[in-house]
Backbone atoms as SQL, in Angstrom:
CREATE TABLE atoms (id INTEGER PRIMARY KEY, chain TEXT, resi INTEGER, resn TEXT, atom TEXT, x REAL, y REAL, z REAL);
INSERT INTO atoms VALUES
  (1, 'A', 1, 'UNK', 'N', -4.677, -4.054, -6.017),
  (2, 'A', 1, 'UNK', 'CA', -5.614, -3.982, -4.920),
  (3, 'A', 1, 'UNK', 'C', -4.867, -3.975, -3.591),
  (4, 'A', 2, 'UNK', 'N', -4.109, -4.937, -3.460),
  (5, 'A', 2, 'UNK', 'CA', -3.091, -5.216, -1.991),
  (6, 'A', 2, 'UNK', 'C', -2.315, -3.417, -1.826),
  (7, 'A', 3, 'UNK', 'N', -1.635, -3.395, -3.138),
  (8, 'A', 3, 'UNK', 'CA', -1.104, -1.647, -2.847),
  (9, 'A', 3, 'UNK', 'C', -2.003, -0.522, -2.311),
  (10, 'A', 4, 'UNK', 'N', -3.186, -0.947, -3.112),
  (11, 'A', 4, 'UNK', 'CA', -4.079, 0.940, -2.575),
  (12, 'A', 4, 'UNK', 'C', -4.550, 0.223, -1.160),
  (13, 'A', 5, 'UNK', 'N', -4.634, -1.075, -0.767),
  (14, 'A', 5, 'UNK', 'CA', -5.213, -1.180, 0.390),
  (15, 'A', 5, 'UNK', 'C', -4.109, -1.124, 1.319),
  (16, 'A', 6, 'UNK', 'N', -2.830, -1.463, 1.473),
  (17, 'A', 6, 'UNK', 'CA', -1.605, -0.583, 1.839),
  (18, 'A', 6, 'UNK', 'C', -1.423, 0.600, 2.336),
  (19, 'A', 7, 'UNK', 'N', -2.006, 1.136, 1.183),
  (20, 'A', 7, 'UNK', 'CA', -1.994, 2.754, 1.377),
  (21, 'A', 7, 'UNK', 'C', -2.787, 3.572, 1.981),
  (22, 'A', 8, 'UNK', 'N', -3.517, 2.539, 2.154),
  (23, 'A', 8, 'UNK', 'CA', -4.741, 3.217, 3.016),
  (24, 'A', 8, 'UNK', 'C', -4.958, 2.743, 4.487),
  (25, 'A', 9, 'UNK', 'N', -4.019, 1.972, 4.690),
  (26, 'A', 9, 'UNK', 'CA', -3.857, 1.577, 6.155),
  (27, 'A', 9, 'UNK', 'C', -3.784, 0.014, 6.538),
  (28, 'A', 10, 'UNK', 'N', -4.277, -0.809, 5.496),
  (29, 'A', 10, 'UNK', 'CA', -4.084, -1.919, 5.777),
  (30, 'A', 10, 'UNK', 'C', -2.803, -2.684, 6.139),
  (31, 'A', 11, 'UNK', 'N', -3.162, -3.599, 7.343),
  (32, 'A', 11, 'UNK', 'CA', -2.050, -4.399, 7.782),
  (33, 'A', 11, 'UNK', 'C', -1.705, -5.356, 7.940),
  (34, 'A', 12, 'UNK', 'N', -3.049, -6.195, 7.667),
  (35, 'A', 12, 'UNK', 'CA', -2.885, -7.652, 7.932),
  (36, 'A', 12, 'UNK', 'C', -3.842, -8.198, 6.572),
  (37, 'A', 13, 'UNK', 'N', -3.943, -9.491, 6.089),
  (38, 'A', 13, 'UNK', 'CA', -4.401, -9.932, 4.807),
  (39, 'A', 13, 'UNK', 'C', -5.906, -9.260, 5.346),
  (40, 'A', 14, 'UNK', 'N', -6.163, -9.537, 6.384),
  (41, 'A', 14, 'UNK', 'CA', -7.971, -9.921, 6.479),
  (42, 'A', 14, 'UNK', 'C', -8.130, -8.054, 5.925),
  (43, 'A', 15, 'UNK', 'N', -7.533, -7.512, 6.387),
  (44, 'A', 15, 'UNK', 'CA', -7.772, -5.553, 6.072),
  (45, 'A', 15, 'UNK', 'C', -7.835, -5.580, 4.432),
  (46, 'A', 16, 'UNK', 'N', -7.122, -6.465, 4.578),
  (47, 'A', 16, 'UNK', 'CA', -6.540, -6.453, 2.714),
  (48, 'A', 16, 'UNK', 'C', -8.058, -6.734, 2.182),
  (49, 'A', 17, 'UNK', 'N', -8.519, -7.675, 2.639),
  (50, 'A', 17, 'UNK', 'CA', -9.965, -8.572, 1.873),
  (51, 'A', 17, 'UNK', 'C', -10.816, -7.263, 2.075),
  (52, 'A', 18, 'UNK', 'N', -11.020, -6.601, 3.188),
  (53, 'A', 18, 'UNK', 'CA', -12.276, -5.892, 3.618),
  (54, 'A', 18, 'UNK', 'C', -12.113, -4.663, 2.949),
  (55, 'A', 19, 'UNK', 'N', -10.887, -4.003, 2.463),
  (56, 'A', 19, 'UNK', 'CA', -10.610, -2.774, 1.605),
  (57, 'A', 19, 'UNK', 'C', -11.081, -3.366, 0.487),
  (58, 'A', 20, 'UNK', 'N', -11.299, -4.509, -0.060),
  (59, 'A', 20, 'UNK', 'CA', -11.246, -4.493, -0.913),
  (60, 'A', 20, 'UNK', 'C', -12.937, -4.650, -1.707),
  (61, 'A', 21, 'UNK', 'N', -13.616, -5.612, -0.488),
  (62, 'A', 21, 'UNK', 'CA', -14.963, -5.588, -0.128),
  (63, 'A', 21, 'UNK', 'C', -15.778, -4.250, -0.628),
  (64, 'A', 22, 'UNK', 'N', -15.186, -3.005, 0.579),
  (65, 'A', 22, 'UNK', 'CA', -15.579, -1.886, 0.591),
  (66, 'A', 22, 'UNK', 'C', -15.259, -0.634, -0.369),
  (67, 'A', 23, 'UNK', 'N', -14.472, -1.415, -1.232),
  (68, 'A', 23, 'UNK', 'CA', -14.138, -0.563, -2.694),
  (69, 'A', 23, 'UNK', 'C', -14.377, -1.642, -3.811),
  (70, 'A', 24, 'UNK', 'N', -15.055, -2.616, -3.834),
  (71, 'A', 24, 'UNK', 'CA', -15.149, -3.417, -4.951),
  (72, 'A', 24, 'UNK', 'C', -15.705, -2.257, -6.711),
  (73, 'A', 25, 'UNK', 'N', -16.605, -1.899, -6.107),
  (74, 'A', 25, 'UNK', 'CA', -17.233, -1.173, -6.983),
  (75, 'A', 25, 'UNK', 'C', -16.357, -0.290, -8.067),
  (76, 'A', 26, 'UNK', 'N', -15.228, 0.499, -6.903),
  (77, 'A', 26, 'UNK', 'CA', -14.165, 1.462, -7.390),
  (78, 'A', 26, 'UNK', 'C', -13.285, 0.661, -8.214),
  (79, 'A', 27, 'UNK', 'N', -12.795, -0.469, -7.853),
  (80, 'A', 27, 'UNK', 'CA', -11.332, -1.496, -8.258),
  (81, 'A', 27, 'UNK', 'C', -12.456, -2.000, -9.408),
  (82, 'A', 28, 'UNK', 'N', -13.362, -2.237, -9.828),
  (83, 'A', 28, 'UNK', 'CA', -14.379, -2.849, -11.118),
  (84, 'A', 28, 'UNK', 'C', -14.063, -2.055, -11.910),
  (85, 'A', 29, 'UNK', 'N', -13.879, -0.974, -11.619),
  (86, 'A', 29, 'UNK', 'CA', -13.791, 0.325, -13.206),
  (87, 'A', 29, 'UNK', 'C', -12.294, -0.174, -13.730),
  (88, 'A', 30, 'UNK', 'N', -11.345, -0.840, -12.878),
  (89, 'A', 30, 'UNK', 'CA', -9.971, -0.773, -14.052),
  (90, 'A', 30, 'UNK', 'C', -9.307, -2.604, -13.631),
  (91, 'A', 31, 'UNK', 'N', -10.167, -3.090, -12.752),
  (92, 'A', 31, 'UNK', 'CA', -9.631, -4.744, -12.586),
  (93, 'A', 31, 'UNK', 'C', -11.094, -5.483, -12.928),
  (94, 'A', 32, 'UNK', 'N', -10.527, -6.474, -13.650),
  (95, 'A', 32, 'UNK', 'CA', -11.468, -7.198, -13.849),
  (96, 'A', 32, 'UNK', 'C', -11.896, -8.018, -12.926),
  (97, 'A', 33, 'UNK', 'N', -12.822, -8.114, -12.037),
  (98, 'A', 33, 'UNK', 'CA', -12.749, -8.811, -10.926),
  (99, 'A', 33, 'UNK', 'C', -13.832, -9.956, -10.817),
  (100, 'A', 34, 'UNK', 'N', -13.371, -11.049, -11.592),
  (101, 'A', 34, 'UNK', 'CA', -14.281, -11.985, -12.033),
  (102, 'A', 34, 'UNK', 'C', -15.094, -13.049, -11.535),
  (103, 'A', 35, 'UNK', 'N', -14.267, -13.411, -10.486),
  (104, 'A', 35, 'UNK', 'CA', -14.462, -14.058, -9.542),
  (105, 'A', 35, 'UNK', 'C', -14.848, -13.320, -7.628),
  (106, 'A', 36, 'UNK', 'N', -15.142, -11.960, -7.562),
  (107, 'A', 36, 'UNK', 'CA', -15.164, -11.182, -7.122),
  (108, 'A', 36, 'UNK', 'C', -13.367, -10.698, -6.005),
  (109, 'A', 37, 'UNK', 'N', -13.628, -10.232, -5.105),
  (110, 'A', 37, 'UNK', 'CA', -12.610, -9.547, -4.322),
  (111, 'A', 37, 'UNK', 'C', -11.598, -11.316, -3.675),
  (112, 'A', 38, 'UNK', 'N', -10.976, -11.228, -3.475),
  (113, 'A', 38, 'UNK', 'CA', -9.667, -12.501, -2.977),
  (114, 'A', 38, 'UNK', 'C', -10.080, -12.442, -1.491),
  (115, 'A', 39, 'UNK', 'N', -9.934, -13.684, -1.198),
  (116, 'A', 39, 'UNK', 'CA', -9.679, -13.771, 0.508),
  (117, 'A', 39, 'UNK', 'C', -9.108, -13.374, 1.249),
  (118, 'A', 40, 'UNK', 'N', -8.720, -13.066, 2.463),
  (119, 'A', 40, 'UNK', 'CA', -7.124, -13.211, 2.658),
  (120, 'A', 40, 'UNK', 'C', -6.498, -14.450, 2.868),
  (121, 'A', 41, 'UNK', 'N', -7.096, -15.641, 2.810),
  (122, 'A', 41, 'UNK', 'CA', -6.175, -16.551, 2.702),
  (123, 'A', 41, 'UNK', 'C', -5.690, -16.419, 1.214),
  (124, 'A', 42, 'UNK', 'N', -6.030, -15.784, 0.239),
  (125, 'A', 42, 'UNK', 'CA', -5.766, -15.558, -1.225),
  (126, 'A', 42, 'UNK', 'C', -4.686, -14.532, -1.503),
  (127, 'A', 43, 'UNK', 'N', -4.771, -13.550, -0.455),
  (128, 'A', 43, 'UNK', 'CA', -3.704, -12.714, -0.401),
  (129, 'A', 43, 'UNK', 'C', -2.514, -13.101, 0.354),
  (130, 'A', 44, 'UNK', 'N', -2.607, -14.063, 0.919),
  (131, 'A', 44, 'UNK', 'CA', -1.651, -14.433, 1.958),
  (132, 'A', 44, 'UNK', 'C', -0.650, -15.302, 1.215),
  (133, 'A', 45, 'UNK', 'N', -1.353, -16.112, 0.570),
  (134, 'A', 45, 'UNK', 'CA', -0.780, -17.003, -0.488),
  (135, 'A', 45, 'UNK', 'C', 0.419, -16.585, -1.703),
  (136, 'A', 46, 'UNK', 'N', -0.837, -15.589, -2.157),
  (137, 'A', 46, 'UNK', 'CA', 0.301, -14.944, -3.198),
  (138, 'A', 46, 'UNK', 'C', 1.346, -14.214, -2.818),
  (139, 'A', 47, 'UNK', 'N', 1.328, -13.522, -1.555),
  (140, 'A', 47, 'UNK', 'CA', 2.420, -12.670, -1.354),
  (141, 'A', 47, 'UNK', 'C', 3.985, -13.666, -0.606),
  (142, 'A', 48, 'UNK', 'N', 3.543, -14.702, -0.322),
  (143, 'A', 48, 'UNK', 'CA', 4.331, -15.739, 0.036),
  (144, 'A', 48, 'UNK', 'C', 4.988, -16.593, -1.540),
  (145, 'A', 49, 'UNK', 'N', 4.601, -16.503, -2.531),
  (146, 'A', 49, 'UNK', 'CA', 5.345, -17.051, -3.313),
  (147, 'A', 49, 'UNK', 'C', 6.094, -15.881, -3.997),
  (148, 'A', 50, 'UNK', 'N', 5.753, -14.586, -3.760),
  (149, 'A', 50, 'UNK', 'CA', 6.739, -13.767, -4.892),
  (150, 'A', 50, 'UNK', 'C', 7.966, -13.450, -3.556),
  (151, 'A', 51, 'UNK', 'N', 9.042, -13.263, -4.597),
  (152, 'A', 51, 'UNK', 'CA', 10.567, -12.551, -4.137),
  (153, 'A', 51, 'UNK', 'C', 10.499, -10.989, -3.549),
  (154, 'A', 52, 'UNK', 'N', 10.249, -11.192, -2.461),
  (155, 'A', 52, 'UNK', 'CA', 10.321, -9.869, -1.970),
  (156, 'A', 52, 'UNK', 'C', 11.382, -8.975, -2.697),
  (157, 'A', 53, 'UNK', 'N', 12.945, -9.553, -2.665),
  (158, 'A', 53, 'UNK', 'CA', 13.732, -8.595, -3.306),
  (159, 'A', 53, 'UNK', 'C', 13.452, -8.048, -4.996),
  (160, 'A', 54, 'UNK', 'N', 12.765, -9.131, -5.548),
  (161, 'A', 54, 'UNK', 'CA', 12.072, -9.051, -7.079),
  (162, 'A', 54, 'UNK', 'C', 11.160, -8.112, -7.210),
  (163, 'A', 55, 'UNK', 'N', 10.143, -8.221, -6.030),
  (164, 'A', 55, 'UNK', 'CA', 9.089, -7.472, -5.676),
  (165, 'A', 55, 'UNK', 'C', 10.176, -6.202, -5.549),
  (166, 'A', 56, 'UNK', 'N', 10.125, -5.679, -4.558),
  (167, 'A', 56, 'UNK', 'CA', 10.661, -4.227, -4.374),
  (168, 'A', 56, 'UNK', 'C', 11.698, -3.673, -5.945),
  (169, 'A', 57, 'UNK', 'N', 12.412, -4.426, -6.565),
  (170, 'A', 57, 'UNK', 'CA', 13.032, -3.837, -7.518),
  (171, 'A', 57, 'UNK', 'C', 11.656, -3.537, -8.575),
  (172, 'A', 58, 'UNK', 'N', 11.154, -4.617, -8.710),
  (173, 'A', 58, 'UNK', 'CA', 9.688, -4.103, -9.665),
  (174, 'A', 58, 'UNK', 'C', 8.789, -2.741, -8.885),
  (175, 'A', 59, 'UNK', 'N', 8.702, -3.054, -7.599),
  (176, 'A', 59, 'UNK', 'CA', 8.183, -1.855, -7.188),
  (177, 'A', 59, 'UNK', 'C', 8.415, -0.339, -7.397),
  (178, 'A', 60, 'UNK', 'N', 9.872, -0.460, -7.037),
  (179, 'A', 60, 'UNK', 'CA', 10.293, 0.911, -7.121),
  (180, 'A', 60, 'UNK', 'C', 10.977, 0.862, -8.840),
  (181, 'A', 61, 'UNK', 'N', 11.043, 0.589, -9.379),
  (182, 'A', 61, 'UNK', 'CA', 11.359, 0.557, -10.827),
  (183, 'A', 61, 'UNK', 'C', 9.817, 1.281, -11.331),
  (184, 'A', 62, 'UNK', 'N', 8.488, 0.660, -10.778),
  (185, 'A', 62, 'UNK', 'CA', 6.835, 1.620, -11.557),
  (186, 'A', 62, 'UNK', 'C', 7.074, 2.776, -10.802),
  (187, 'A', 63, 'UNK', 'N', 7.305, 2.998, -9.341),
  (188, 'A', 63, 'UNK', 'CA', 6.772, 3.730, -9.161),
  (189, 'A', 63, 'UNK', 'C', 8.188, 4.950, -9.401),
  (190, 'A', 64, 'UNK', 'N', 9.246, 4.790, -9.878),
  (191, 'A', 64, 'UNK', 'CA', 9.766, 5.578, -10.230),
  (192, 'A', 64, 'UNK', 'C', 9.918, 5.747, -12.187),
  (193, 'A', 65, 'UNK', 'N', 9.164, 5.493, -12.471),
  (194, 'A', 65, 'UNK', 'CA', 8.575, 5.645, -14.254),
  (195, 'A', 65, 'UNK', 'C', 7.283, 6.895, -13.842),
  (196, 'A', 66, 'UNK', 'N', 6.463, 6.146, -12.819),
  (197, 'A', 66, 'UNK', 'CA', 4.923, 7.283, -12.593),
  (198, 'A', 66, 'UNK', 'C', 5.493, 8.772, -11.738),
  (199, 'A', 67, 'UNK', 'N', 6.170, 8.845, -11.238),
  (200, 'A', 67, 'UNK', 'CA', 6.402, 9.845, -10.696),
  (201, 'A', 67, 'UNK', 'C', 7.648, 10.218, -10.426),
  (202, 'A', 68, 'UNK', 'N', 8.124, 11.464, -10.731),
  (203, 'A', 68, 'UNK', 'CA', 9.529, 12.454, -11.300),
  (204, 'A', 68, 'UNK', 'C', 9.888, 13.117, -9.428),
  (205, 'A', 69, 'UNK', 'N', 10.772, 12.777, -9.273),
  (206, 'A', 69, 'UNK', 'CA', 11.172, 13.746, -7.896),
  (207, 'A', 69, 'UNK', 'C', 12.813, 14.068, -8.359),
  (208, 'A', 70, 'UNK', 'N', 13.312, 15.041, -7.718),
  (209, 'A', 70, 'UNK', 'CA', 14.476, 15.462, -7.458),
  (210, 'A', 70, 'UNK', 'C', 15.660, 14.314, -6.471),
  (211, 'A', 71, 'UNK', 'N', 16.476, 14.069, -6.467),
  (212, 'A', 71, 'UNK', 'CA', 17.127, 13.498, -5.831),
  (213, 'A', 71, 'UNK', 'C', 17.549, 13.852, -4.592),
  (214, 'A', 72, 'UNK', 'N', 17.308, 13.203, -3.496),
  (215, 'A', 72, 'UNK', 'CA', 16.818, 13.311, -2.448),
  (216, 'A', 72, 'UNK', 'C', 15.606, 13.630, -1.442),
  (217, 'A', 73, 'UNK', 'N', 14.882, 14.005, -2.373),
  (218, 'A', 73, 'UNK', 'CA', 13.236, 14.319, -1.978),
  (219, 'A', 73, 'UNK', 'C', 13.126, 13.247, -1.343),
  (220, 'A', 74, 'UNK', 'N', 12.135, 13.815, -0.056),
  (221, 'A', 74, 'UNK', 'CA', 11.480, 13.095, 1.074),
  (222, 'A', 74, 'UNK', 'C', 10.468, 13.086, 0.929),
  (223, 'A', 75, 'UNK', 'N', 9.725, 12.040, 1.177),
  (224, 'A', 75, 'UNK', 'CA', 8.194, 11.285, 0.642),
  (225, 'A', 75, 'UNK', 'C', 7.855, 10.629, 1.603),
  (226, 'A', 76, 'UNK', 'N', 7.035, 11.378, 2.788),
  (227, 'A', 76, 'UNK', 'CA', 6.631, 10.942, 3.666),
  (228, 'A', 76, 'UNK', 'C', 5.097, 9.882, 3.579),
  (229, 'A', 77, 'UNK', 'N', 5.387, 8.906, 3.701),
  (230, 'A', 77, 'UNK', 'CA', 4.262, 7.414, 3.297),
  (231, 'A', 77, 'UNK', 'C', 3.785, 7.787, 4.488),
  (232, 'A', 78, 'UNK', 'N', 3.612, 7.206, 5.655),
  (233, 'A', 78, 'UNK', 'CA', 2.563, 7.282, 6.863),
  (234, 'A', 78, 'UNK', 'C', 1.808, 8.363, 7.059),
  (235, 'A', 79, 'UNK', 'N', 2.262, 9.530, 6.899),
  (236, 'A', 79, 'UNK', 'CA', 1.467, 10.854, 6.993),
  (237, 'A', 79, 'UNK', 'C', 1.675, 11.171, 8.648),
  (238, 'A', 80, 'UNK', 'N', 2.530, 10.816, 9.461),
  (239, 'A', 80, 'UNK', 'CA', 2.747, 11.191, 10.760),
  (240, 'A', 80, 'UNK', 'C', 3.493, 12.212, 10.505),
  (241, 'A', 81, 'UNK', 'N', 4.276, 12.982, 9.815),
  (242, 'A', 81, 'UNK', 'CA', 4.889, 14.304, 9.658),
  (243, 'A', 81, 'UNK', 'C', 3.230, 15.376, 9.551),
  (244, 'A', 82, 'UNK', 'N', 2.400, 15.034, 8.541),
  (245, 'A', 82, 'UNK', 'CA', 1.603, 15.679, 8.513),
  (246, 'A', 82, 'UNK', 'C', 0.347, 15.606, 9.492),
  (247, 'A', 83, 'UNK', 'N', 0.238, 14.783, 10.397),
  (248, 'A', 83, 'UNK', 'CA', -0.583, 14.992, 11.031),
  (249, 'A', 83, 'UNK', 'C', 0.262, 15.296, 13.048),
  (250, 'A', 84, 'UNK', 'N', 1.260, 15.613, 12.688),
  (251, 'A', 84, 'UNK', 'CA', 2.321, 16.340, 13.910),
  (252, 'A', 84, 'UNK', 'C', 2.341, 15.380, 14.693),
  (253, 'A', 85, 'UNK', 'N', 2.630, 14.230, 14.450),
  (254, 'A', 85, 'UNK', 'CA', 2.874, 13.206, 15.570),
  (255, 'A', 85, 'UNK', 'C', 4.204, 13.390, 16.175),
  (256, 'A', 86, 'UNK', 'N', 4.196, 13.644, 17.196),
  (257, 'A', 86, 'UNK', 'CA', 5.470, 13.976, 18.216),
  (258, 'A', 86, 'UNK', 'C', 5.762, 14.010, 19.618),
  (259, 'A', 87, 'UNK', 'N', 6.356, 13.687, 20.451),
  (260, 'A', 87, 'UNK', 'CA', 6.389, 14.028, 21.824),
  (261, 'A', 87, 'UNK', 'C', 6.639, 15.279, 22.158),
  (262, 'A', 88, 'UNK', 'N', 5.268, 15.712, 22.162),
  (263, 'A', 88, 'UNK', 'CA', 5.185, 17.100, 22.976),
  (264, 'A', 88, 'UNK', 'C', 5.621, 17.821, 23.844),
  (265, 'A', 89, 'UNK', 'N', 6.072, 18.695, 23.263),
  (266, 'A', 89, 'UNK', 'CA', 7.359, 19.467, 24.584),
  (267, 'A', 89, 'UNK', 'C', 8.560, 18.933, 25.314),
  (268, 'A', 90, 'UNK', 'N', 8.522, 17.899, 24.037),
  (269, 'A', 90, 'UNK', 'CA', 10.579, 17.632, 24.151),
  (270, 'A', 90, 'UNK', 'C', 10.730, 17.732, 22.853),
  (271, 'A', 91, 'UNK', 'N', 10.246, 18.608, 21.751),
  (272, 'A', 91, 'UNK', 'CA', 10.241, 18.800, 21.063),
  (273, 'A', 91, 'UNK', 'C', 11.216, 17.734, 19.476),
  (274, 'A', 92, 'UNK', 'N', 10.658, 16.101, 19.831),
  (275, 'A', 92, 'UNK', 'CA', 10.933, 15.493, 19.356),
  (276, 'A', 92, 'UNK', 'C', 10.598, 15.085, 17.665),
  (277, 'A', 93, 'UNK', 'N', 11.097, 15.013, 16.367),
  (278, 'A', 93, 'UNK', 'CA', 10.336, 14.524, 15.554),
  (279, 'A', 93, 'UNK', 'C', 9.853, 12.937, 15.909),
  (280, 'A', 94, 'UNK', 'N', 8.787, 12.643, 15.081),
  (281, 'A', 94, 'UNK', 'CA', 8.005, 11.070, 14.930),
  (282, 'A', 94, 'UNK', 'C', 9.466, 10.356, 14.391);
């Protein structure tokens, strides 16, 4: 839940709770969500006891099993390449 709400723009726990609010329905088809959607004091919590460096090796360890790229491929996450964010007419990249 914390990842797709990530990905979708969230930045702070409370975004985290309200993505999650506003997709409960969607996240029900594959999480069991029993107790309904987490707080963000619930998200805040958990992300404070895991190992960030643990975290990121688990991270990029799934997400390089789910998806095959070439070595060196660029994978633009923010989407500011695609939506031309730039200083205009100093012909700067983002």
């Amino acid at each position: 839940m914390a990842i797709c709400a990530e990905i979708c723009g969230a930045e702070h726990w409370t975004e985290m709770e309200e993505f999650g609010e506003a997709k409960q329905e969607w996240l029900a088809t594959f999480l069991v969500l029993e107790h309904g959607i987490p707080s963000h004091d619930r998200f805040r919590r958990v992300f404070m006891l895991l190992d960030n460096i643990e975290l990121k090796g688990v991270f990029v360890d799934w997400i390089s099993a789910a998806v095959s790229l070439r070595e060196g491929t660029l994978v633009n996450v923010d989407g500011k390449n695609l939506c031309a964010a730039k200083r205009r007419g100093r012909g700067e990249k983002p």
